[in-house]
Every structure is written in C-alpha cells, then in structure tokens.
N, C-alpha and C positions, 0 to 999 in steps of 0.2 A: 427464262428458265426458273420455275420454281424450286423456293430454298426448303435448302433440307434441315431439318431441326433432330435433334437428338429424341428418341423417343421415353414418352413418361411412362417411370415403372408404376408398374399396379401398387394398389394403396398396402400395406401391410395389417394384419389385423394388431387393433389398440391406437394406429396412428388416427390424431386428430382431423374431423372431413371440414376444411374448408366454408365458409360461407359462399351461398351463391354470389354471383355479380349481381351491382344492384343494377340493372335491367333485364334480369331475367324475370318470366312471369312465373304466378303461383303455382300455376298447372302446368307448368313444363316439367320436360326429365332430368334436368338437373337437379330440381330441388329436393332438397334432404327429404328422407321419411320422419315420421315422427319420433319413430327407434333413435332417431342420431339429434334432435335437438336438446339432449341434454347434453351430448359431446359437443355441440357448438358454444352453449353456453357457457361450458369449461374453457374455450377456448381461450385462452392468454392474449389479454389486449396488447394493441401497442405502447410501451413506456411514453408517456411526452419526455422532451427533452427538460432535464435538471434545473430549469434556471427561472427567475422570479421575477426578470424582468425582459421584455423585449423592445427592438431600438424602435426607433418612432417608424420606419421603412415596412417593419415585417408588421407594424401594427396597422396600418394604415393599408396595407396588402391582405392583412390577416393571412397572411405566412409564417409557419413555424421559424422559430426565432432560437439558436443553440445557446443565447446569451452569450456568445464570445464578442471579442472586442479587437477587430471586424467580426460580424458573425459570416458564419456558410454563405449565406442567403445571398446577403450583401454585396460581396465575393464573387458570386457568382453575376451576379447584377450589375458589375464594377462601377459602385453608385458607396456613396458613404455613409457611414457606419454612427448616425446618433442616437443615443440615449437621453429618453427625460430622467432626469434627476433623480425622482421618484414615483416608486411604482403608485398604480392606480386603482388600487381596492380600497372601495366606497369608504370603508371601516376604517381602515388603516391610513386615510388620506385624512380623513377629516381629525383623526385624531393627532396626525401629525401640523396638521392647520392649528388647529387649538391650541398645541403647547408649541409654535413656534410663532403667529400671530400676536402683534402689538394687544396688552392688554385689551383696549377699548372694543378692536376689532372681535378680538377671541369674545367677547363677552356677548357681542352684536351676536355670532355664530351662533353659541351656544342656545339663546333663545330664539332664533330661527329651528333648530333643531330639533327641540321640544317644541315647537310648534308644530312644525312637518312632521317629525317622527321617521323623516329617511333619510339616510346619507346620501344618497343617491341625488335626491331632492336638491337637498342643500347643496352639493358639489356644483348641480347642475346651475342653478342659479348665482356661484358664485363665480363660475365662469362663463356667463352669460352677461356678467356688469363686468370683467375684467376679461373680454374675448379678445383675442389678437385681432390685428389686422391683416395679416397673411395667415393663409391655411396648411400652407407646407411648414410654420414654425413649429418645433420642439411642443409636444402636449404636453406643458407646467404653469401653473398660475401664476397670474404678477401678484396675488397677496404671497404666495409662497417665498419668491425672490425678495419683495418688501421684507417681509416679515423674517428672512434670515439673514438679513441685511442688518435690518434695523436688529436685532436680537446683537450681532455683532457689535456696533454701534455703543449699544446700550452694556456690553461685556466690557469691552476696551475702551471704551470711548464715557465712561457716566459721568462726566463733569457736563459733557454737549449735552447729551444723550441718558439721561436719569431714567429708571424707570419708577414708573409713575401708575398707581392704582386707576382703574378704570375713570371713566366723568360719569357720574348716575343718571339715570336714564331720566333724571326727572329736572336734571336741565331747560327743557323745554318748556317747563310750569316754573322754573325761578323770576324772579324782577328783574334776572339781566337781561331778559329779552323783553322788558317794558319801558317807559319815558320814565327817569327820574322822578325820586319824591324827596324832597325836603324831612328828613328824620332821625333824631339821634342814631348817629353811627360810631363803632371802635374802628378806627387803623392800626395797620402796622405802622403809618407814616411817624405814630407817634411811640411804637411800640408796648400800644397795649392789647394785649395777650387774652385778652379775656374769653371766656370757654365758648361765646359764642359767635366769635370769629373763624368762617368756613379756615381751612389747614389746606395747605398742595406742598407737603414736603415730602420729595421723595422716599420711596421707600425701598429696602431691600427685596432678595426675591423674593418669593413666598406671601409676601406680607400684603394683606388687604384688611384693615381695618376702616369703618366707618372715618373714624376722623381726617386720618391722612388721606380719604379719596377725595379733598379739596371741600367739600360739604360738613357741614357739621348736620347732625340728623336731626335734631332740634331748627333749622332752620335753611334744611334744604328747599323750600319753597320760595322762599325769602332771606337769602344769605345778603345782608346789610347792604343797605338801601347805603347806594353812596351821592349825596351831594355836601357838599363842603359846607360847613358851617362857623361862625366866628370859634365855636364851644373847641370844633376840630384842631385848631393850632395849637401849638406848646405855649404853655403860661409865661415861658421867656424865652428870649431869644435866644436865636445858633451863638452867639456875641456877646458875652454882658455887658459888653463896652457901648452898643449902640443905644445903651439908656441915657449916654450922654450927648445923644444926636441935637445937633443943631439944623434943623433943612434948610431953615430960612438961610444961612450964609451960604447955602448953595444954588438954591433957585428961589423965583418970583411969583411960583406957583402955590399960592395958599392953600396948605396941607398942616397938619399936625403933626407933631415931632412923632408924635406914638404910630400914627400911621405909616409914615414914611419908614420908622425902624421895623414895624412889622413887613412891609412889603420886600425891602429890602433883604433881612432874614429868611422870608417863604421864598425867594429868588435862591440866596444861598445855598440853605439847605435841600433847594429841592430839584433845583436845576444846575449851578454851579458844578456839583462834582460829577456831572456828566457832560459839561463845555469846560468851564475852566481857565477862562481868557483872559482873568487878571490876577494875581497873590493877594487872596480876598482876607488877609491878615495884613500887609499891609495896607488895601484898598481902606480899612474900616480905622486903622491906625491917622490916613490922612484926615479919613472922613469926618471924625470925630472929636481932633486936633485942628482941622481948616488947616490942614498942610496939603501941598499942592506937587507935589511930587508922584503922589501914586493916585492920587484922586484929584478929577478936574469936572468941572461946571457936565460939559458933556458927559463925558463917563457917568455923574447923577443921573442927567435927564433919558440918558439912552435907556441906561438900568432900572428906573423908575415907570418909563412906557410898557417897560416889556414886561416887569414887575406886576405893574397894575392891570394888564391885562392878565395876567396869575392869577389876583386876588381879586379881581371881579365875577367868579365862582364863587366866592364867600359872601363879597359883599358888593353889589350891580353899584353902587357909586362909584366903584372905582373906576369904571372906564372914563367916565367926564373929565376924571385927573388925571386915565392914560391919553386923551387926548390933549390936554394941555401940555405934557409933558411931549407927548410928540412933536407938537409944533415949536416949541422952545427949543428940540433937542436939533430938531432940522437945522434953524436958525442959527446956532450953534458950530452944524457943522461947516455951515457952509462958510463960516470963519476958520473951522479948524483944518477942511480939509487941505489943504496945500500945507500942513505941516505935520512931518513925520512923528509921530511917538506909540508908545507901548498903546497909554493911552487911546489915543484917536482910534489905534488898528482895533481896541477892545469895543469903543462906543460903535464906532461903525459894524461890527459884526450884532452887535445888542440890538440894533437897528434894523439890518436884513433879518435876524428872527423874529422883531416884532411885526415890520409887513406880511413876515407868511401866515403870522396870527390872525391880522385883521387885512386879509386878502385883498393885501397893498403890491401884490409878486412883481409890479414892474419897478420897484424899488431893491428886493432879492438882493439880484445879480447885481445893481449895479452898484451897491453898498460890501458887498461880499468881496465881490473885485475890488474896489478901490482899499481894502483892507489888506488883502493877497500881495496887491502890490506893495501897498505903502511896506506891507513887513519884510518884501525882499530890498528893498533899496534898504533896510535899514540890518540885510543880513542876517535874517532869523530863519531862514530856508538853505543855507550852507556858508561857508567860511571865504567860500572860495574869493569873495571881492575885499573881506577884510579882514586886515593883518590879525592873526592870534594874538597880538600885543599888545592890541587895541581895547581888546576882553578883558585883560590884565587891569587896565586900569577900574572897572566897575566895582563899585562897593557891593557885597554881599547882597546888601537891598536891590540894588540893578539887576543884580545877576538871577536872583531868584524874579525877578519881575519880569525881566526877559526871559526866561526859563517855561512862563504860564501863557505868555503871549505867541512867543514859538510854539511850541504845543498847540495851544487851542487855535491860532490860526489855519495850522495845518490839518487839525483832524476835522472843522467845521469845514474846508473847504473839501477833504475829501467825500466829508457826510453827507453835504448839497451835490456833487458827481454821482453818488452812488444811490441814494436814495429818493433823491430830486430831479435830478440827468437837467442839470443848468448847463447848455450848452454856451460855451464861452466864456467859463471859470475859468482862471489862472490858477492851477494846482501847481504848487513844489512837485519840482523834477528828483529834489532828494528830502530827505528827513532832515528836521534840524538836528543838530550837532550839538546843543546845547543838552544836558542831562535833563531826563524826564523829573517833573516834579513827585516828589515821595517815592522817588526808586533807588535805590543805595547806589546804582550801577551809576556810575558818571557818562556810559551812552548806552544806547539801542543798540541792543544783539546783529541788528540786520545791517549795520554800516557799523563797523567796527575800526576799519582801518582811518576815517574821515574822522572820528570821535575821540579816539583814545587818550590824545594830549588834550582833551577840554574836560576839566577839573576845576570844582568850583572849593572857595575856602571854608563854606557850610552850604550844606546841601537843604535844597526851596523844602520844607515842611507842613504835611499838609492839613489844617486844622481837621477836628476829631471828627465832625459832622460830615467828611467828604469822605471817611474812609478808606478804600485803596483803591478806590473804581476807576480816576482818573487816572493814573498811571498805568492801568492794565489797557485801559481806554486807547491811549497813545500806541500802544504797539499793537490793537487790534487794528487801528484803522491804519496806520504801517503800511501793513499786512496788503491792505485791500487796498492800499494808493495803486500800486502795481495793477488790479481789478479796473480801476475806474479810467487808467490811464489806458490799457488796452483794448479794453470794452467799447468808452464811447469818446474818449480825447481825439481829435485830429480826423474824424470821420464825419460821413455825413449820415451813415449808419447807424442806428443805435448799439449795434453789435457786430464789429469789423467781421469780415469773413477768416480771420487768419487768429483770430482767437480758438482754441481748439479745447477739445476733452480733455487732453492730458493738463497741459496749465491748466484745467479749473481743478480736474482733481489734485494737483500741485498745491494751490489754495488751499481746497478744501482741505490736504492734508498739514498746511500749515496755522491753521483754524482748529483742527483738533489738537494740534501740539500745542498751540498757546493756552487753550483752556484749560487741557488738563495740567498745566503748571499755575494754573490761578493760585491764589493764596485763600486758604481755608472761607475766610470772610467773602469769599465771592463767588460761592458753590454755593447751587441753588439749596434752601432752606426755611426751614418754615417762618424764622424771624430775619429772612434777608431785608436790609433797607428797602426802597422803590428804588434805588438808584444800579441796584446790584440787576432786580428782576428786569430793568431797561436794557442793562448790558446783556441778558441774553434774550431776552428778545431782537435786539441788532443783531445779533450772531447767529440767530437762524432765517432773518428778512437777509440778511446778507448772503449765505446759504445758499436762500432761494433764488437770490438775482446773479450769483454765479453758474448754477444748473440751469435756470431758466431759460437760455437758446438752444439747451440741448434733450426738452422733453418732449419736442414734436418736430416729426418731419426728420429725423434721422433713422438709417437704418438699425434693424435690433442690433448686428453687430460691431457697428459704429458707435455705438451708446454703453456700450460695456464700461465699465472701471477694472483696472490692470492691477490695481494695489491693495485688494481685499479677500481675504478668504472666501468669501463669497461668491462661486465664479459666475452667476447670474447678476451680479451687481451692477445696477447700470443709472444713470445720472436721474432718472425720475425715480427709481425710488428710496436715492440719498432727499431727491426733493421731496416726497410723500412723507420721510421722518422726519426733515424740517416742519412740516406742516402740522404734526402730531403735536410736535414740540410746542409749538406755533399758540395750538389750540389752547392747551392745560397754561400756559404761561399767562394769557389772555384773561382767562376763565381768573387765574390766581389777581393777577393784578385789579382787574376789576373787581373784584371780590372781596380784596383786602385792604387796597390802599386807595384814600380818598383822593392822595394826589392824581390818581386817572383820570382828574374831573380837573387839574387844574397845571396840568403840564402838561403842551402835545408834541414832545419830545419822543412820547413813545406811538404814535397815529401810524405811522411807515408798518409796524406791524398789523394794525387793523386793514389797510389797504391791501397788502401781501395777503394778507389769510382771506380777504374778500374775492380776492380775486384767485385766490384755488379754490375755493368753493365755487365759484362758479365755473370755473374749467373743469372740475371733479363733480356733478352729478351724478354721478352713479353713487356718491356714498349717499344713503337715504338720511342721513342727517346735514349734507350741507346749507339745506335752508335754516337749520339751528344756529348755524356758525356765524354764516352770512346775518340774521338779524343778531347775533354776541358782535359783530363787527360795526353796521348799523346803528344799536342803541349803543356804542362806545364811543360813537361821534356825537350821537343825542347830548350825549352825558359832557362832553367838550364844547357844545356851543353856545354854553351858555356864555365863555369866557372870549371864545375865538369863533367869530363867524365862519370863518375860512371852513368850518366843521361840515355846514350847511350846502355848501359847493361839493364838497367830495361826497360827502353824503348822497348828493342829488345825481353824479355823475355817476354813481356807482350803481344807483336804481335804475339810472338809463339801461347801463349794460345787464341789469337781471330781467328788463323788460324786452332788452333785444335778445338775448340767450337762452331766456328760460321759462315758465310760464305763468308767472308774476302777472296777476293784473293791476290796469292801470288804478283804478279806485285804491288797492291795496298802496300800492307806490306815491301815490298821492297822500293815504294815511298818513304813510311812514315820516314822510316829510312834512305833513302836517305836524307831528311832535317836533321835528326837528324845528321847527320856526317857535313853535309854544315857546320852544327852552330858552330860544335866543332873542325873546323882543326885544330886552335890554338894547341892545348892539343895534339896530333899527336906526338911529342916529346921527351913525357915521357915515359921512357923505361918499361917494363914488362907488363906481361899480364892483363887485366881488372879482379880483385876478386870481385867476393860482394857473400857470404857464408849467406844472410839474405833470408825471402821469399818473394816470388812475388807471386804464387798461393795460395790462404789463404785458401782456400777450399782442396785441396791439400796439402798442410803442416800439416794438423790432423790427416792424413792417412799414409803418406809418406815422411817426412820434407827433406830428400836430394832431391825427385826427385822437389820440388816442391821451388826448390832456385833459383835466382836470374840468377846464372851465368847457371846454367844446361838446365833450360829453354831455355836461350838466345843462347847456342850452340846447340840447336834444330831449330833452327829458317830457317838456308839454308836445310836442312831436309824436315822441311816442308814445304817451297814455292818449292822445287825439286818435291815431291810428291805433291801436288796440279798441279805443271804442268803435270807430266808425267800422273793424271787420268781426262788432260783437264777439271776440275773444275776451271782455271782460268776464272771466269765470270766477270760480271761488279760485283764492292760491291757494297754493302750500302754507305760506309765510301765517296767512293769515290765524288758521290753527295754531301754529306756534307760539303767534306772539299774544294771543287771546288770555 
C-alpha cells in the first residue's frame, strides 16, 4: 500500500529556491534558471557547530563534532568520548611546542622552522620521530607530555630540575668530543674563576645569556682542555698537619713524605666527602702523631692504592707505587681480616674500589662483603644485638669514628646494588641508628622511632673541605636502600615482577622532597665544588634506574603517573628529563673540573646517558652525547684501565644498534688505548662483572655485563666488514 505523505505547498513569491540535489544533471528541469542564481547564492549556509575542538572518535570519522563532553555523536555511537589535549592547528601547535618544549628542544624546532618555512612540515616530522605505536591512541605528542611535564618539574621541582639555557649548537666542534691534550687548564676543583672558564649555572626564566649557556664565547670551540697537571693541585694541602707526615713509620714502600701527603690530600678532598668511611680529622691526627687508634698499617696501604691510582692522572709514576702498595695492602689484610674494627671495615671497602679501578672486579664483592659483614657483628647496621649501654661507654673519638664507618658502610654498599647490581651483597635491612656525621639531627627522619634515644656528647664534625655533601649523601641513598632491596635483592630477576609504577613514583617523589630541602651549598651553581655536581648527577642515574623497567613494553595506560598536574605524565618522560639533566651536568663537569680525569666515582653517569642515546635515536643529536660519554672514559683511562673495558663494551652495543662502523669503533678505541699505555703493566686479565647494557640487564644480566660485551667488540667490527656495511658514520663527523 503506498504511503501517503502530506502534500508540498507551492513556493511563495521572495521565498529562497533551494539548491538542486547534487546528482541532478545540468540539463535537467529541476535546475535553477539563471534568474534565481543570485537567490541561491544568498542562500544562508549551515552554522558549523560552536566548538574548537573535536574528540579524537569524530576526528578520525570526520564527523561533526558538538564539542560536548560526551559529544552527540559519540552518544549515538555508545563508544567513548576522548579528547586530545590540544587542538591541532599547524600555527597554534607549534607555537604552543615552543614555549612549552625543554629549552634545548625548543631551540632544535625553531631552526628546523626557518629552515622548512611550514608548520605543517615541521609538525609533520616531529611526529614522525615521536609516532605511537598504536593508532587508535589519543592524537598528542610525546614531546608535548615531555615538555609539560618537565616544564612542571622545572616550576616545583628547581633544585632536581633547574632550568637551564640551551647547549650551543657548536658542541659538536668542542675538544670534548676529542682525546685529551696535556695543557694549561683553570678548575673549579680549585676554585678559580677565571672569565675563561665555560659557566652551567642555572638560570631564571627569561634568561639566556652567552655566559650562563655553559660556553664562554671566547672558547666555545675549545672550552679547557682537561688533563690533570702537577700545576692543577692546590700549593697545600686539605690538612696543614700532613706537613708533618712521616710514611716511613707506616709502610716499607719507598715514597716521599711529600708524595705520600699530596696523594693522600687529592684522596680527601676529592673523593672522601662523597664515601666517607673513616673521621678523616682523626684519621690524620693518628697519621701524623703514629698513634694507632684511628689509623693503622692497612688503612695507609688500602688508602694509598686507591690514592695512587687518583694521582696517576697527574703523574704515570704513580701506579708502580699503586702497585706496590696493593700487594702490601693484600698482605696486610689477610692478617687483619679475622679481626673486627672501624678500621679494617674502612681498608677493606678502600680495596674493593681500587679493584673496580684497575679491573680486578673478582676482588669487588668479595672485599665489600667481608666489610658488610664485619660492620654488622660489630653493630653499625642497628642496635638491636647490642645493649644501648654499651654505646654509653665510647669516648666522643669512638663515637664519632663509628658514626663515619656506619654511614659509609652503608651507603657504599647500597651504591654497588644500585649502580653495580653486585649480586650477592649483604646490604643492611635497616639504617644505622647512629647520628649522621655533620647533621645537627641525632638520627634520620626515616627511622625515627629506632634512633631517638641515641645521642651523642658532641656531635662527628665535618672538616671544611667535605662540606655538607656527605650528610645529605646518607639520606639520599636511605632513600634508595628500599630501591635496591626490591629491585634486585632475593631475585634472580634484575627487576622482580612485584616492583610496580606507583612505588617508583613513591621514590621518585621522595627524591624530589629530599632535594628541594638541600642546604643552599648543594644547589646546583656555578662555583659548586666536584663534590656537590657528583651528588646530582646520582640523583638523576638514580632516576633513571628507578623508571627504567617501566619505559618499554608497558601499556600507555599503565605507564601514567597519578601524582602530577600533568595528566599525560608517564614514567618515560619523568626519564627523558632525567636524561636532559643528565646531558648539561655532564657537559658542566667535563668542562670545568679537572677532577673528571681523576675520580670515576662519577662513570655510572657516563654509562646511564650512553646508553639512552642509544635507545633514543630519534633525537639527531645522540651521536653528540654518545661520543661526550666515550671521550669521558678516554679522559679516565689514563688513571683507571677499567675505562678501556666499558668504553669497548659500549662500542659493541653502538655497532649492534646502530650504524657506526667498524673502522670508526676501532678509531674510538684506538684513543682510548693511546691514553692508557701507562697501565699496560699490570698483569691479568681486565674484570668488570657490572653492566653496561641497562636495557639488557632486565632480560639477560650476564649477557648484558661489561666485560661480555667488550669481548664481542672484534666480533662485531669483523662482521661489519665481512657484509661491507663499513660506511662513513655519524660519529665520525662529529668527532672530526
């Protein structure tokens, strides 16, 4: 039965005529005469609907979009309802990239843009090096999420997170990306200032001056050539007491008094206030008196090994004396070990860091343990086996000397967990209980109940030259006990499966509380000691090994952080502004302080930043970073072979990941051997049982160590030649 429809009245004269259907043809009788196309043209378009942004559903449909929240559409679709963050016009995106983008990055933009000359362009290819990996995701940029992340960060957060003026593009033309040269150079080590010492002190917003971008313009091609020089040391010593050194009553190793006080001093002041393992005021009171209370035969010999491996960056005689002193110091222990003291637990720790120097690692762990332990039987890891009454009886001297030995036992053992992954350390279950040396507080915030009644009659004092580092030192790595112990203790995993996002962000947010209460002196600046720029460079390699299992292989909504104005915030790109941080700290320290070249106390940073450059290719300047990391170990082996081994292992993995030839690889480490023939000498094979593939070590930890790596390394420059992929590199431009 056909339907009946209401019939249409005739048009009225003045009322507007309709357009045809668009499949009506030219010459048909519906279409208008010519008379009425100027009434069509009047004709009132349809309004678009009001709104400025549409959800990702009706964009991806290209469906009108009412901009409500659910919209219509949606609604009708019964499918949900998301918006990208920010709209998407060309103009209006790139300009919000720019002022919300990490300096460095904003900067990169801006001359891509004046290059291209389109937004369009530029948009396109920056989301072409930051594309998802799902196509149904949200259409927003990971630098956008970085960049208002880190913008946050850098608001609330500027003690971690400082902002910091661009790195000059001309970086890549400096000498830090060449082998060392022997040539009058200024330090900060010794705090001289002089106007042509490159600056990395941060700066307020707005601010970009030539100076503070870490460059001085007079010598950004050449920002001070660092190798250590006798000229480089201070004309006296951290001590003026060790002018009255006597060695000879200490060892049988013929040395010069003046020697022996110089190495001992460049020990002190250069590494001390970032270990810390014995009260280096009364250490130098025995020393120099032959009193035997605070200072013993070992304690010389251990201190002296690891010393002269220090000052053999100055001066290459010195390792002949750090060998001698090794084998004395061995000799030594293997008298002292079977007896407990302050002592012994301090030599023996001085001893596992000199094997990591001269890539002795199967001595590490088992010198570090027997130190671990000897300090629990003796009670420096908690109270609980002996009487608080017992304390009572120590003289002030005891108490402060137990006070340096608690401490640096514990944070050196959590420093080889976290940065080392020594499987089979004996780490303290709790914090000592004993007051931090140079902290007014009689304990640690974080065990309060366990501490409160331990009170000392003068509290451990910490000479001028150590500043306040150590102490701040102690409740960083506190902090991160809790990290190492649930990370990689009691597994066979590098990173148990029950370690989760929210404890790391828990961390991480107790990481940014401890910094931003540092004490004035230990905010980064432009005349910070070395000691100060080491503690944050931990603090962002640390960072980095807490986010680290959670930058790949999780879902985007799995990876979110719950605790930040930023609701795109998610665990890579809290690691992308570590890595930022990473870079300029790097740059600074190399750049300013000669001790780079003669303490590898701070290397864990060089390794961390090497190995996100190579996980991070897409930024076109990682092969810059990657050789500032490279020629950082150059610059260390002249003192520490061990440099030579991670060096090499780390060129393995840029010849398996990336397109590095082997001739290039084989260069690289040609300088690295030049630096270090001195060291050629020392008999046995190179260990280091630590890792160099961080990425790799969560999967794999043997295949992914130091030395395994580095005996791949002729391997794979043989197979690079043999399938003629020796090309030009990257690297090789850069470091030219």
């Amino acid at each position: 039965m056909p339907k009946r429809y209401p019939s249409i009245l005739p048009a009225q004269p003045g009322d507007p005529v309709l357009a045809p259907p668009p499949g009506s043809e030219a010459g048909s009788s519906t279409a208008p005469s010519p008379s009425r196309l100027g009434l069509m043209r009047e004709l009132p378009q349809r309004k678009r609907v009001g709104t400025q942004l549409a959800c990702n559903a009706c964009r991806k449909s290209k469906t009108r979009c009412d901009g409500h929240r659910p919209c219509v559409a949606c609604r009708r679709r019964t499918s949900e309802c998301v918006y990208a963050e920010r709209p998407v016009d060309d103009k209006t995106e790139l300009l919000t990239l720019l002022k919300s983008m990490p300096e460095p990055q904003a900067f990169d933009l801006l001359l891509a843009y004046r290059a291209m000359g389109d937004p369009a362009a530029v948009l396109s290819s920056v989301r072409e090096s930051q594309s998802r990996s799902k196509e149904d995701e949200p259409i927003t940029l990971v630098t956008t999420s970085l960049a208002a992340l880190e913008d946050e960060l850098k608001t609330r957060n500027h003690v971690s997170y400082p902002r910091l003026p661009p790195i000059p593009a001309l970086l890549s033309e400096s000498v830090l990306l060449q082998p060392v040269r022997s040539a009058p150079i200024h330090s900060k080590d010794q705090q001289d200032m002089a106007d042509s010492i490159s600056r990395s002190q941060p700066e307020p917003d707005g601010t970009d001056t030539a100076e503070s971008s870490g460059f001085h313009p007079r010598t950004v091609a050449n920002p001070f050539r660092i190798r250590a020089t006798p000229d480089d040391l201070p004309a006296s010593y951290c001590d003026e007491r060790l002018t009255l050194l006597d060695i000879s009553y200490w060892t049988d190793v013929v040395v010069a008094d003046e020697f022996a006080a110089r190495v001992i001093s460049l020990y002190l002041e250069t590494d001390h206030p970032l270990l810390g393992f014995f009260d280096p005021d009364l250490f130098i009171t025995d020393l120099v008196s032959k009193q035997h209370r605070f200072c013993s035969r070992f304690l010389v010999h251990a201190l002296l090994y690891w010393g002269c491996q220090m000052y053999s960056a100055i001066d290459q005689d010195a390792n002949v004396s750090a060998n001698s002193f090794c084998e004395e110091a061995l000799l030594l222990w293997n008298m002292e070990r079977n007896t407990d003291s302050l002592l012994n637990i301090a030599g023996a720790v001085l001893l596992s860091l000199s094997f990591i120097g001269h890539g002795k690692d199967h001595g590490v762990l088992e010198y570090s343990a027997a130190a671990a332990r000897m300090a629990a039987r003796l009670g420096l890891f908690g109270m609980e086996d002996i009487p608080d009454a017992s304390r009572k009886t120590l003289s002030n001297e005891e108490q402060s000397a137990s006070c340096y030995a608690a401490w640096g036992i514990t944070n050196w053992t959590t420093f080889l967990s976290l940065f080392y992954r020594q499987p089979g350390l004996p780490c303290p279950k709790h914090p000592p209980t004993l007051p931090i040396p140079g902290k007014q507080e009689t304990a640690s915030s974080q065990e309060p109940s366990n501490s409160s009644n331990i009170t000392l009659r003068q509290e451990p004092v910490l000479p001028r030259y150590m500043g306040k580092t150590f102490p701040a030192l102690c409740e960083f790595w506190q902090i991160l006990q809790g990290v190492t112990m649930r990370y990689y203790q009691g597994t066979n995993s590098p990173v148990p499966a029950h370690s989760d996002l929210e404890y790391a962000e828990f961390k991480f947010r107790e990481l940014l509380a401890w910094a931003e209460n540092l004490p004035s002196e230990l905010q980064r600046a432009e005349d910070n000691p070395h000691h100060v720029v080491i503690l944050h460079l931990w603090l962002h390699a640390a960072i980095l090994d807490i986010f680290r299992p959670f930058i790949h292989g999780l879902p985007a909504e799995r990876n979110l952080l719950k605790t930040f104005g930023t609701r795109s915030a998610s665990a890579g790109d809290v690691y992308n502004a570590s890595v930022n941080q990473l870079k300029r700290l790097i740059i600074t320290f190399r750049s300013n302080y000669v001790s780079s070249t003669y303490t590898i106390l701070w290397h864990t940073a060089l390794t961390y930043l090497a190995n996100a450059m190579l996980q991070g290719q897409s930024d076109p300047e990682w092969h810059v970073y990657f050789l500032l990391c490279i020629y950082g170990y150059e610059g260390l082996r002249r003192p520490y072979r061990i440099s030579e081994l991670i060096a090499q292992g780390l060129l393995s993995m840029t010849m398996r990941d990336s397109d590095i030839s082997g001739a290039e690889a084989r260069r690289l480490l040609g300088h690295m051997r030049e630096n270090g023939s001195s060291l050629d000498h020392i008999q046995g094979k190179i260990r280091a049982t630590f890792m160099a593939d961080l990425n790799l070590a969560m999967k794999d930890p043997e295949a992914a160590r130091v030395e395994n790596l580095a005996e791949k390394f002729e391997e794979m420059v043989l197979f690079l030649e043999y399938i003629n992929f020796d090309i030009d590199s990257p690297m090789k431009d850069s470091a030219a």
